[in-house]
Steps between C-alpha positions, in 0.01 A plus 500: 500500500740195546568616906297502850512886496443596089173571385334616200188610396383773191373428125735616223419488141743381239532377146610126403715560193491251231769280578343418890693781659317691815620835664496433893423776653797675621379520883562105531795433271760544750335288770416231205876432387623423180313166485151433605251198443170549293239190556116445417302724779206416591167728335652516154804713610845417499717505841862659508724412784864559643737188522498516878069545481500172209720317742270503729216412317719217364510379879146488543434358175731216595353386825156447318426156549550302153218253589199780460412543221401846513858570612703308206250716256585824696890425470464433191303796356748739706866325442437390157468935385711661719773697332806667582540840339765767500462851538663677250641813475163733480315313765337251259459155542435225200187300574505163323216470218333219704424712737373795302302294382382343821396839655363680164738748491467719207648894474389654796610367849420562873761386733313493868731443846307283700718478833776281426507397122343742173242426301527517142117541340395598114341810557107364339594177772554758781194746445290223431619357865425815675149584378383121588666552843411845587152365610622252704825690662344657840347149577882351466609774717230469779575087463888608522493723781328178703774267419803805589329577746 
């Protein structure tokens, strides 16, 4: 996830306990490190990075141009609730309550790996996703397959 050559992909159901803390599912937990950032995604879900992956996010997010307005509302919404958290012991992380909140997250939890970051979804959020995609997903992927030749 934070490097060039890691990768991850797979959906993995977990439980948010009371007080905010999430399971990660063991397959990533080396690779994520003992801290990680969790911002606003985009869709309703939350997004979980590495330090290295955030950095460069950061980067990007810096170089917007602070006389579009678009831009300064973009930085805004993504620097103003990203959060470091530490890993503890049994692989779970403490999400801040803004951001439960912010993504719906109730008991039950699907963390997705989407290529270089996870996704963090409430389960109702994520099924709810899927069925109103489904439809539309082998027009994406004909549309796709154009641009990636």
């Amino acid at each position: 996830m934070g490097g060039e050559d890691t990768c991850s992909w797979g959906e993995y159901a977990h439980n948010i306990d009371r007080k905010g803390r999430l399971i990660m599912p063991a397959k990533f937990r080396e690779e994520l490190g003992e801290h990680v950032v969790v911002n606003r995604g985009l869709d309703g879900c939350l997004y979980v990075y590495t330090v290295e992956q955030w950095q460069q996010v950061y980067q990007k997010l810096s170089t917007l141009p602070s006389t579009n307005k678009d831009a300064r509302m973009y930085q805004r919404m993504m620097l103003s609730k990203a959060a470091e958290c530490e890993m503890d012991s049994q692989g779970r992380i403490l999400i801040p309550s803004s951001l439960i909140a912010l993504a719906g997250l109730e008991k039950e939890c699907l963390i997705i790996g989407v290529a270089n970051h996870l996704e963090i979804w409430s389960k109702n959020r994520w099924e709810a996703l899927e069925e109103e995609q489904s439809a539309s997903f082998e027009e994406a992927a004909e549309h796709l397959s154009e641009i990636m030749g």
